[in-house]
matplotlib code that plots the C-alpha trace (Angstrom):
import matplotlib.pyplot as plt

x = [0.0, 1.7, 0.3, 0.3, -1.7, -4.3, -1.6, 1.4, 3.0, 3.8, 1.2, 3.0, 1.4, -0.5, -4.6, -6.9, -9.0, -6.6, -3.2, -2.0, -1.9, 1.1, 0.6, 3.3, 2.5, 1.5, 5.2, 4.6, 8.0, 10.1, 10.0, 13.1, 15.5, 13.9, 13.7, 16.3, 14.4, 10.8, 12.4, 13.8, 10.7, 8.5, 10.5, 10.5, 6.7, 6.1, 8.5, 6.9, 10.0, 10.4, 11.0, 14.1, 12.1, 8.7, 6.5, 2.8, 2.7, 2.8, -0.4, -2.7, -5.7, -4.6, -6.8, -10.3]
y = [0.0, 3.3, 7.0, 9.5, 12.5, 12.7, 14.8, 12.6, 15.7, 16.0, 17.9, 20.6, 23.4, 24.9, 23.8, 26.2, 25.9, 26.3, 27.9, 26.0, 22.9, 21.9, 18.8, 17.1, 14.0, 12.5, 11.5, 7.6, 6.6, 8.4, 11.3, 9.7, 11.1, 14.1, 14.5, 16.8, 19.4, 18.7, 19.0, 22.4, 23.7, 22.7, 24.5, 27.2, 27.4, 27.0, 29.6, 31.8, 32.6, 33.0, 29.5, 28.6, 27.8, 28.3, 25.8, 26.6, 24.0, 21.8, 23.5, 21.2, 24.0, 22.8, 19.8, 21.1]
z = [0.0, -0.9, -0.3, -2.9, -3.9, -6.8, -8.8, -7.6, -5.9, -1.7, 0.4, 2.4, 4.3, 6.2, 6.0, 5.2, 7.7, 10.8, 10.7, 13.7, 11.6, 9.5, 7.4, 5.0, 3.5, 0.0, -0.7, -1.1, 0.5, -2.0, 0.1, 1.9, -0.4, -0.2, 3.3, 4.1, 2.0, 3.4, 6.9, 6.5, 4.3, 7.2, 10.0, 7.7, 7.4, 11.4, 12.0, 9.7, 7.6, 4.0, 2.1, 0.1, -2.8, -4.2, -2.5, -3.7, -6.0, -2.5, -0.8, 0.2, -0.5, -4.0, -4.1, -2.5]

ax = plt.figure().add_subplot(projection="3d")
ax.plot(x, y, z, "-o")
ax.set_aspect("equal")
plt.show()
């Protein structure tokens, strides 16, 4: 069984409708190579700083 999102991309950010809630998921198990970058993007967008890249293409208000 593997986890993915409907457009194969990762799901991180902050949910719409509460912006104490940080999710990051969607990455099927090949987010493991890549988890160096999720980690810092997500402690970027708790601490409310600017990200290194361009991460909207990762929202997870892209799917509703």
């Amino acid at each position: 069984m593997i986890t993915d999102s409907p457009d194969g991309q990762f799901i991180i950010g902050r949910l719409s409708g509460d912006s104490r809630v940080v999710v990051a998921g969607g990455d099927s198990g090949h987010g493991f190579k890549h988890s160096a970058g999720i980690g810092e993007l997500l402690a970027q967008i708790v601490a409310g700083e600017q990200p290194y890249c361009d991460a909207s293409f990762l929202d997870p208000t892209r799917l509703l």
